[in-house]
C-alpha positions as CSV (number, residue, x, y, z in Angstrom):
1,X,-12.4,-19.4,-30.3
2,X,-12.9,-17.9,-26.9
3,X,-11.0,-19.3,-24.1
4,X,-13.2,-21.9,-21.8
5,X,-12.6,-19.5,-18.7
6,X,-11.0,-16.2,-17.8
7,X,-7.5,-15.9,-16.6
8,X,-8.4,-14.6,-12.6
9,X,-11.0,-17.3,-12.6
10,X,-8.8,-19.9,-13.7
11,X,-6.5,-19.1,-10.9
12,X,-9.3,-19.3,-8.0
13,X,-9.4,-22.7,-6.3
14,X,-12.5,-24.4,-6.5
15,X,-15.1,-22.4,-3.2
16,X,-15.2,-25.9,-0.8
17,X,-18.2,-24.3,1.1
18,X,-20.7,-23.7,-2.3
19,X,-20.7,-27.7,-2.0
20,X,-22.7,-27.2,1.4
21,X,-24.4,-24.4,0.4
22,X,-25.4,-25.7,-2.3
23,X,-26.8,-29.1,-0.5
24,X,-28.6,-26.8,2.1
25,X,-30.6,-24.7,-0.5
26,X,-31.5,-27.8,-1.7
27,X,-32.7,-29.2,1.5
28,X,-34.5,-26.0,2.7
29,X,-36.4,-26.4,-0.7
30,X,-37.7,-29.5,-0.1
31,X,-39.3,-28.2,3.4
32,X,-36.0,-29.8,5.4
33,X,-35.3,-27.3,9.1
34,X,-31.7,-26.9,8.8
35,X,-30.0,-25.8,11.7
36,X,-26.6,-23.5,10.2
37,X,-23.9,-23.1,11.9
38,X,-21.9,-22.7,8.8
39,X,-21.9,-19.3,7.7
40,X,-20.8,-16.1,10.4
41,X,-23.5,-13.9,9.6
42,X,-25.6,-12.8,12.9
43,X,-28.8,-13.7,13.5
44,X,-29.5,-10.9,16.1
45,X,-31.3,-7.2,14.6
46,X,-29.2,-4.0,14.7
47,X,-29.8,-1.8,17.7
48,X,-32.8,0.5,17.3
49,X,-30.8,3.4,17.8
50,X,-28.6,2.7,15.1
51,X,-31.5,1.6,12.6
52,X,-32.8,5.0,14.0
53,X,-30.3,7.1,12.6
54,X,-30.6,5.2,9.6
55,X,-34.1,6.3,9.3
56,X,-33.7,10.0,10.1
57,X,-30.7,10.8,8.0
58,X,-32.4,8.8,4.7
59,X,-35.4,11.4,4.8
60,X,-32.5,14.1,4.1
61,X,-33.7,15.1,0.3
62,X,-29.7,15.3,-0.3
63,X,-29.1,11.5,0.9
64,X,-29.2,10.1,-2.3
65,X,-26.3,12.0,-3.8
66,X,-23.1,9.9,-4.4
67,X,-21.0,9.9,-1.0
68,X,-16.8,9.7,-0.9
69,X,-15.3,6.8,-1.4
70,X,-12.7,7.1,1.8
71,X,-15.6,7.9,3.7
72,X,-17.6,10.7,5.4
73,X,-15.4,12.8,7.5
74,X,-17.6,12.3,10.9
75,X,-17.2,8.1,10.1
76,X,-13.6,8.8,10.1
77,X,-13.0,10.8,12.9
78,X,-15.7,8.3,14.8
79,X,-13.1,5.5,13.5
80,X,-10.3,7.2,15.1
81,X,-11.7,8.1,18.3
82,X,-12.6,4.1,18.4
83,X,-9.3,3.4,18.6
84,X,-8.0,5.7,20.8
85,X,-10.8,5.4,23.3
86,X,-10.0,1.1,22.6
87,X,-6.6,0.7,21.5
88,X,-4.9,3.9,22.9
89,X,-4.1,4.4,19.8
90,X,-3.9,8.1,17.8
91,X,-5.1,8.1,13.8
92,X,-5.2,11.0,12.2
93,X,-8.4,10.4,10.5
94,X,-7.6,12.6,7.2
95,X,-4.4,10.0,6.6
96,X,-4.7,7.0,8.3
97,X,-7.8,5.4,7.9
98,X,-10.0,4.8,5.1
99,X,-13.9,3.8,5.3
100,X,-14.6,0.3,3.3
101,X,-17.6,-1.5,2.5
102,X,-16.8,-4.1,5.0
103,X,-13.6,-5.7,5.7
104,X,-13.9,-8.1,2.8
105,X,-14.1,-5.5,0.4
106,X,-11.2,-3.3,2.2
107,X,-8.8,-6.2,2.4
108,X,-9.4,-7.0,-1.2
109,X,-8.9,-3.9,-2.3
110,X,-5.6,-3.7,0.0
111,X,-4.4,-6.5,-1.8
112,X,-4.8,-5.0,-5.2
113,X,-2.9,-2.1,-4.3
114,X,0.0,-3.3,-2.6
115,X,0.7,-6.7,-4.4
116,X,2.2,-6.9,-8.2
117,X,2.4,-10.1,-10.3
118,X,4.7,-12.5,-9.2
119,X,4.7,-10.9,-5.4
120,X,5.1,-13.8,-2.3
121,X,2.7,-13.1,0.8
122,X,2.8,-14.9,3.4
123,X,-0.8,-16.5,4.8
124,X,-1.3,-18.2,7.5
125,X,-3.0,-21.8,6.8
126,X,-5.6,-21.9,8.0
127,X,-7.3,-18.9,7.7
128,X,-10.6,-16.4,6.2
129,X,-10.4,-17.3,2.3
130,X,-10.1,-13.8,1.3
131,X,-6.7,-13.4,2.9
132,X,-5.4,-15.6,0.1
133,X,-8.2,-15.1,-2.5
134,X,-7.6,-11.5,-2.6
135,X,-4.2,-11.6,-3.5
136,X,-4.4,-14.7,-5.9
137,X,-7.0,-12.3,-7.6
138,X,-4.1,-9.3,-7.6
139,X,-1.6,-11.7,-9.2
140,X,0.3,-12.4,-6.2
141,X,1.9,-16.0,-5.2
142,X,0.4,-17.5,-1.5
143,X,3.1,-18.8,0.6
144,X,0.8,-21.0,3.0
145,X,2.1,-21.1,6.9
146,X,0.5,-23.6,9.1
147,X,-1.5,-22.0,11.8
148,X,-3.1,-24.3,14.1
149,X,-1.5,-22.1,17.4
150,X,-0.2,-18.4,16.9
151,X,3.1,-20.0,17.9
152,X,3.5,-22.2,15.6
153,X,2.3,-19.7,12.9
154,X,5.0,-17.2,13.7
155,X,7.7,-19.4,13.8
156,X,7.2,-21.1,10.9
157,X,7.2,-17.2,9.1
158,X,10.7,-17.4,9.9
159,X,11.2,-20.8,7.4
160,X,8.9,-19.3,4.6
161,X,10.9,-16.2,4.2
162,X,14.1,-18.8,4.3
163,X,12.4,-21.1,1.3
164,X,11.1,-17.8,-0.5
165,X,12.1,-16.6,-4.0
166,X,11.3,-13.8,-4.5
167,X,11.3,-12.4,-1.4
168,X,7.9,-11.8,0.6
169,X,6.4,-8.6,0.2
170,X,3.8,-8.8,2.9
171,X,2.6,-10.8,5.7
172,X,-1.2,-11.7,7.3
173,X,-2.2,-11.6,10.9
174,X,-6.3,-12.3,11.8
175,X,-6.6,-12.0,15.6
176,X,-9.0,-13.2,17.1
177,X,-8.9,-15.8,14.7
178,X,-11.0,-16.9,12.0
179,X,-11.5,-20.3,11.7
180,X,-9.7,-21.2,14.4
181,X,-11.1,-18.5,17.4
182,X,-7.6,-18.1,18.9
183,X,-6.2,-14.6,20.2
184,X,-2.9,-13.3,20.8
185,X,-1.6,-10.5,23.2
186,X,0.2,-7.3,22.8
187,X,3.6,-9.6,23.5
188,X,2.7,-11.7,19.7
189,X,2.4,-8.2,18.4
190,X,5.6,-7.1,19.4
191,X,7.3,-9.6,17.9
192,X,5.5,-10.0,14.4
193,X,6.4,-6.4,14.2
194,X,9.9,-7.0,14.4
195,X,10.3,-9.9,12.4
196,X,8.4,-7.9,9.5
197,X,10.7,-5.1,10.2
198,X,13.8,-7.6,9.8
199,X,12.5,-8.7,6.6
200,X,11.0,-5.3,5.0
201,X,7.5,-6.9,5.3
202,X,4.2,-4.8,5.0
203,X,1.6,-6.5,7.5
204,X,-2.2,-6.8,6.8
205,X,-4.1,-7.7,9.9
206,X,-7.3,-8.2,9.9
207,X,-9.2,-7.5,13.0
208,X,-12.8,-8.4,13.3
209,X,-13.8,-10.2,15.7
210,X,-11.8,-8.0,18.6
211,X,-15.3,-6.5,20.4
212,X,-16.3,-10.5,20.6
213,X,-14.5,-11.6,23.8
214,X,-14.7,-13.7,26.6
215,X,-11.8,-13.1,28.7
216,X,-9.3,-10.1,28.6
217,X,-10.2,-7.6,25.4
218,X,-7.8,-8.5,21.9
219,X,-5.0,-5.8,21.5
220,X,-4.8,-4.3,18.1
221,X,-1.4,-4.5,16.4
222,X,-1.3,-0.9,15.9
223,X,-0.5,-0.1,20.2
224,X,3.1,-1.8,19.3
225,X,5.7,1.6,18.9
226,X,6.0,1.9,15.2
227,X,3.6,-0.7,13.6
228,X,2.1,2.0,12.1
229,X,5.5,2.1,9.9
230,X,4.4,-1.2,8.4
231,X,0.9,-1.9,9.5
232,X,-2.6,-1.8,8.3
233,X,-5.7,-3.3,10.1
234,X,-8.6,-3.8,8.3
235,X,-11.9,-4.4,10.5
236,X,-15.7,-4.4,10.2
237,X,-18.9,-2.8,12.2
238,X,-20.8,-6.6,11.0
239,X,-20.4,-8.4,13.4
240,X,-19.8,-5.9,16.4
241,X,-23.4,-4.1,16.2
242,X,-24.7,-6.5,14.0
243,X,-24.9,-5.6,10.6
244,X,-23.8,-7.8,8.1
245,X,-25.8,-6.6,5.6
246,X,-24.9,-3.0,5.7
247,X,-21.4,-3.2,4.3
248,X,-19.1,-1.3,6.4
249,X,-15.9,-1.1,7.7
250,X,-12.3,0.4,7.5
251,X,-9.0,-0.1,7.2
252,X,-6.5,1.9,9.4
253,X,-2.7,2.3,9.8
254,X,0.5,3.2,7.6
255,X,-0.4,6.3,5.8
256,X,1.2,5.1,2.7
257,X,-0.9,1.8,2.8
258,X,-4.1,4.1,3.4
259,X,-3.3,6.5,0.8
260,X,-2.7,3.8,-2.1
261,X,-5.9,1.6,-0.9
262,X,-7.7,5.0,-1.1
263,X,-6.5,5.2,-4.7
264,X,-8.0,1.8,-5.9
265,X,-11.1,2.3,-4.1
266,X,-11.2,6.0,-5.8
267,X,-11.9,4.2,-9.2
268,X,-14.2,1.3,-8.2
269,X,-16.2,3.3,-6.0
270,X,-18.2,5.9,-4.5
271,X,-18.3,5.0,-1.0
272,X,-21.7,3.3,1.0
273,X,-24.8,5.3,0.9
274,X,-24.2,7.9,2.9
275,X,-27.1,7.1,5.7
276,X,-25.3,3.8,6.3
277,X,-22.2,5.9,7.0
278,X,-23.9,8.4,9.5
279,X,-25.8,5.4,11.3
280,X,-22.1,3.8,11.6
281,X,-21.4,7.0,13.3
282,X,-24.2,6.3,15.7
283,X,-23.3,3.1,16.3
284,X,-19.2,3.7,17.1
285,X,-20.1,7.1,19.3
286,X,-23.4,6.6,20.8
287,X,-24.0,3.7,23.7
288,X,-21.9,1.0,23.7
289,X,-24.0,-1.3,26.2
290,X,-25.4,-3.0,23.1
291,X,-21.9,-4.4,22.5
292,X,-21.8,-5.9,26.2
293,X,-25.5,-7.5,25.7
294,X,-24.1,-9.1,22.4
295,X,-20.8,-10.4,24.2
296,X,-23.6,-11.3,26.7
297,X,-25.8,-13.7,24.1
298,X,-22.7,-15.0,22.3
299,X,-21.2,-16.3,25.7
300,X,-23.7,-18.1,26.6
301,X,-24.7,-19.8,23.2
302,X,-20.5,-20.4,23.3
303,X,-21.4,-22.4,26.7
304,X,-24.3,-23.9,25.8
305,X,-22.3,-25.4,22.7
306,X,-19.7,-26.7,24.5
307,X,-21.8,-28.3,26.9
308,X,-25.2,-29.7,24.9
309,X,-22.1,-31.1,22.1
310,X,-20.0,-32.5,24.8
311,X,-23.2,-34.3,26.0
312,X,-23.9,-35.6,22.5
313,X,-20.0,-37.0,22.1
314,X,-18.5,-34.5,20.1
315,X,-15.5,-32.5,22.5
316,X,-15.2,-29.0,21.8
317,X,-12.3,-26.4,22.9
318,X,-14.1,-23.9,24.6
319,X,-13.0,-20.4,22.3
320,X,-12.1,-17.4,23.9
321,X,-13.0,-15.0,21.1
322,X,-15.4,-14.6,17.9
323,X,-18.5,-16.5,17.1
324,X,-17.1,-19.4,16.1
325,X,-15.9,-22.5,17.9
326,X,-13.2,-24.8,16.1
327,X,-13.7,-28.3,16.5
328,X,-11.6,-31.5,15.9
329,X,-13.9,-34.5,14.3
330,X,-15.3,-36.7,16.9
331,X,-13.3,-39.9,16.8
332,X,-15.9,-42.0,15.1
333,X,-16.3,-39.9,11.8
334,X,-12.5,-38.7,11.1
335,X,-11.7,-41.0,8.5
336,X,-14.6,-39.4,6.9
337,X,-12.1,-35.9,6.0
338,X,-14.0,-32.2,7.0
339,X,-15.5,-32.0,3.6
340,X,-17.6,-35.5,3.7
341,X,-18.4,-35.1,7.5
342,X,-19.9,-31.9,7.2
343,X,-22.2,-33.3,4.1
344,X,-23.5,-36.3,5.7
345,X,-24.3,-33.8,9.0
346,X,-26.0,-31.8,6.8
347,X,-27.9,-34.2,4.9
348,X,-28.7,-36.6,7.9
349,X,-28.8,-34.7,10.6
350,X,-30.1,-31.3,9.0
351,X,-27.3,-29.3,10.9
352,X,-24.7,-27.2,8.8
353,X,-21.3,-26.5,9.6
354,X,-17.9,-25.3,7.7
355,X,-15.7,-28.0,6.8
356,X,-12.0,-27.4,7.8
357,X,-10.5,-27.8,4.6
358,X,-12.3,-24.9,2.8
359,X,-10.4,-22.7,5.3
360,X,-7.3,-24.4,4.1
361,X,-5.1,-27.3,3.7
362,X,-4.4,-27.3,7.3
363,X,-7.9,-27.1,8.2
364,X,-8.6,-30.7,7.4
365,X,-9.9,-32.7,10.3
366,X,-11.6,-29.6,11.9
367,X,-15.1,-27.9,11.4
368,X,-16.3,-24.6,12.2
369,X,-19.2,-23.9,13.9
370,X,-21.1,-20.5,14.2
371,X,-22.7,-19.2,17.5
372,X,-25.4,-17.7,15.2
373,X,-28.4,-19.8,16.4
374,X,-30.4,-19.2,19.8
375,X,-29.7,-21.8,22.5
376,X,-32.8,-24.1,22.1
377,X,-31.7,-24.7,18.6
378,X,-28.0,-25.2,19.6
379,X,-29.4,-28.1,21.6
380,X,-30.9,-29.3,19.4
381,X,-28.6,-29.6,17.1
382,X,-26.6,-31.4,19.7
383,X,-29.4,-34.1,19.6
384,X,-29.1,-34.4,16.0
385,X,-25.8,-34.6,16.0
386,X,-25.6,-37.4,19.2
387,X,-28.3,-40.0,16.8
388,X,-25.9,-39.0,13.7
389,X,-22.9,-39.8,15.7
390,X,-24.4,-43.4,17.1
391,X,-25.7,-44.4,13.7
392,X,-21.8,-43.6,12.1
393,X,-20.7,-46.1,15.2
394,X,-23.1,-48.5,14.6
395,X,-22.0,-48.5,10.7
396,X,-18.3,-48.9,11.7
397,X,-19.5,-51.9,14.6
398,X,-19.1,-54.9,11.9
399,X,-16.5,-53.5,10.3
400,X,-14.5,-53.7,13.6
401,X,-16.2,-56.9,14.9
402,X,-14.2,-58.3,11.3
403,X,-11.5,-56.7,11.5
């Protein structure tokens, strides 16, 4: 008899957000205008020049032919002349950094290389799924560190690798932050280095939201004196310049990290179509004032949310990096949990957001909302969500009058 489900799938926790997903397809079929600011995917088109290069290099009769799986040589020179131009930061880009098909897919494959059965990572709690998914999926255990603050993720590092047997084999950093849109500076850098290198830690940070910024520009790990010893950062050209859809990133950092992810990704795959890879070229070395008018349109929508929701009831932290803004529940609906909240929004008021929990256990009593609608529909999903939040109040009226 065959068993009722596979051993890796077994050991996946149920996907929280397929629940709203699954209730907004629903809606949209029935003719319903949903408003999402659940998922991170951007809304804005890829610069022309980039979509250009696209173009010209896909008329090449020799485009079609399989490509490298570590990437073209020009996308990983264009890589490290990023982060030296950036970071300050010297790659060589023959050893140290590896083209991926997005920073999902590198940091997956990151995990299958490094992690063995039985291995402890340390994740902070909460955080992007995949930084625990992908090493469930390797075999590896998830030591969960609460991460509402950078502060209080790093020192509570310090009591995970107390409480754990075996001993961790790696740690996560995702700066700015996904869910929660907090950044770090070089100083948090310094000294996650040097508690990994205390306790023989590799590091995995991930890094993609760093060109979306409001204030001073996110540090990558990598400018601390020997991170590269024990560091790779995994980041993506999606949301930077726009392009989601055309699966590309890289990972960059300790040669002997690069070198084994290359490995992996040497048997699963032959690399992105080779025009997607030039056009990345396009987009890291050509014009950058696309990047600034994006920073530009994600500022303001940022403002605009803060201000059209605060009007409405609902009290949001202003973020100072990514597309996201992390919200507490407004008073009225916390009993309700992330999970429920974020289904009756949905279903009442038509506007979709990420409930906490699916980010983590930690997450509960938070949502995450995405900057990835223009400004007239962020208001009005502030209106929609100012008649949801009075009809929750008057609901809870009698109950109160009673109680």
């Amino acid at each position: 008899m065959l068993p009722p489900q596979f051993h890796k799938i077994r050991r996946l926790p149920p996907y929280v957000f397929e629940q709203v997903n699954r209730n907004a397809a629903a809606l949209r079929a029935s003719g319903a205008d949903i408003i999402d600011l659940g998922m991170g995917n951007p809304d804005l088109p890829t610069p022309p020049h980039i979509v250009e290069k696209l173009v010209e290099t896909a008329r090449k009769p020799k485009a079609s032919r399989y490509s490298s799986s570590r990437g073209i040589p020009g996308l990983r020179r264009a890589l490290a002349n990023y982060y030296r131009r950036r970071f300050g930061v010297t790659l060589d880009p023959d050893r140290e950094v590896v083209a991926t098909m997005g920073s999902k897919e590198g940091f997956a494959n990151l995990a299958q290389a490094l992690a063995a059965p039985g291995d402890v990572i340390l994740s902070p709690n909460p955080s992007y799924p995949i930084h625990s998914f992908g090493f469930i999926m390797a075999g590896a255990t998830i030591q969960h560190v609460k991460a509402l603050s950078p502060e209080e993720y790093l020192s509570g590092l310090g009591r995970a690798v107390m409480h754990s047997v075996p001993k961790p084999t790696a740690m996560v950093l995702c700066y700015p932050a996904n869910p929660t849109a907090q950044v770090v500076d070089l100083d948090f850098y310094k000294e996650a280095v040097a508690f990994a290198k205390r306790h023989d830690l590799w590091i995995l940070s991930d890094l993609a939201y760093t060109e979306i910024f409001f204030g001073d520009p996110p540090p990558s790990i990598l400018a601390v004196d020997g991170a590269k010893d024990i560091c790779v950062e995994v980041s993506t050209l999606s949301k930077t310049y726009n392009m989601a859809g055309w699966r590309v990133g890289f990972a960059a950092g300790n040669e002997r990290l690069i070198a084994a992810l290359a490995r992996v990704k040497s048997y699963l795959d032959y690399g992105s179509y080779t025009p997607i890879q030039v056009a990345a070229c396009e987009a890291l070395n050509g014009d950058q004032s696309c990047v600034d008018e994006l920073r530009a349109t994600y500022k303001s929508r940022r403002d605009t949310l803060i201000d059209s929701f605060g009007q409405a009831g609902w009290d949001i932290p202003k973020p100072d990096a990514s597309m996201f803004a992390w919200a507490p529940l407004p008073e009225a609906v916390r009993h309700l949990g992330s999970l429920e909240f974020s289904l009756r929004l949905l279903n009442e008021a038509h506007v979709s957001v990420s409930p906490g929990v699916g980010f983590g256990e930690h997450g509960e009593g938070f949502v995450r909302l995405g900057l990835v609608e223009n400004e007239q529909r962020i208001r009005q999903a502030a209106r929609n969500v100012k008649k949801f939040l009075q009809t929750v109040s008057d609901e809870n009226a009698p109950q109160l009058a009673t109680g």
